[in-house]
C-alpha positions as CSV (number, residue, x, y, z in Angstrom):
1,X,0.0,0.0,0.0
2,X,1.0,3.5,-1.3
3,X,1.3,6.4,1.3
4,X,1.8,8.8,-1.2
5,X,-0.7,8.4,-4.4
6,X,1.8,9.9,-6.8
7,X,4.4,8.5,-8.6
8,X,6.9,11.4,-9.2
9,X,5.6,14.1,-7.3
10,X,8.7,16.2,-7.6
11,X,7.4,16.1,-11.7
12,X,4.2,17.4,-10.9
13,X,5.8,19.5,-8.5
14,X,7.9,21.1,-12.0
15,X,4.8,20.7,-14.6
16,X,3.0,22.4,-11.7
17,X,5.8,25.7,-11.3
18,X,6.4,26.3,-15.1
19,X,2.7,26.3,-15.4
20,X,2.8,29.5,-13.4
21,X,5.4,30.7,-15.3
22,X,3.3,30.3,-18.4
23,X,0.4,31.7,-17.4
24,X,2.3,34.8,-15.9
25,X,3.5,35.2,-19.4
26,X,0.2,35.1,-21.0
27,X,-0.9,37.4,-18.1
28,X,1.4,39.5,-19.3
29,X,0.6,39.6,-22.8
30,X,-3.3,39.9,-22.5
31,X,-2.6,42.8,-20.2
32,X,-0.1,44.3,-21.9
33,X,2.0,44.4,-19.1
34,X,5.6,46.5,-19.2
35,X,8.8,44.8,-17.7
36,X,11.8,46.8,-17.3
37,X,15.5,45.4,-16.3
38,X,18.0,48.0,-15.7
39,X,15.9,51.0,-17.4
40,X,15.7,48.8,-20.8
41,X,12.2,47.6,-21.8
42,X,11.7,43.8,-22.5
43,X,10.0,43.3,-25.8
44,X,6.7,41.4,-25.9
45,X,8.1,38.7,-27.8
46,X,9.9,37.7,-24.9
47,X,6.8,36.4,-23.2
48,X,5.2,34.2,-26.5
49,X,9.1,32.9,-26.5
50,X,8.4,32.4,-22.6
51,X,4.8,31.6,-22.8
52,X,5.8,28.4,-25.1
53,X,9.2,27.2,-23.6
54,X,7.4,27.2,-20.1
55,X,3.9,25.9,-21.5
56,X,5.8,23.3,-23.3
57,X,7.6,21.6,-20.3
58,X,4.7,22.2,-18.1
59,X,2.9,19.7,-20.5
60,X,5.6,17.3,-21.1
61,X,6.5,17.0,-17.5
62,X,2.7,16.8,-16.9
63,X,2.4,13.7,-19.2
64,X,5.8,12.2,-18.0
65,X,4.2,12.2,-14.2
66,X,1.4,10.0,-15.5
67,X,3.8,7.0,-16.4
């Protein structure tokens, strides 16, 4: 008998972090939000770069936890 249900929780535990990460991009670009780093702006295309690196793990290490 399990204790613990899952069977990589530190997977989920990633999928579940760059999941945030996503969605702060997208966040970002339905809002239009500005981000500044040392008085330079970061360009929009920063965030659909970010949006799918981040969105892209989240879902791969999603469907690697359900092995």
């Amino acid at each position: 008998m399990r204790i613990w249900p899952m069977k990589k929780p530190f997977t989920v535990l990633g999928a579940a972090i760059f999941a945030v990460v996503a969605v702060v991009h997208l966040l970002r670009l339905v809002y239009d939000w500005e981000v500044t780093v040392n008085r330079a702006a970061v360009p929009m295309w920063i965030s659909i770069l970010g949006l799918g690196i981040a969105g892209g793990l989240a879902v791969m290490l999603w469907l690697e936890s359900r092995k």
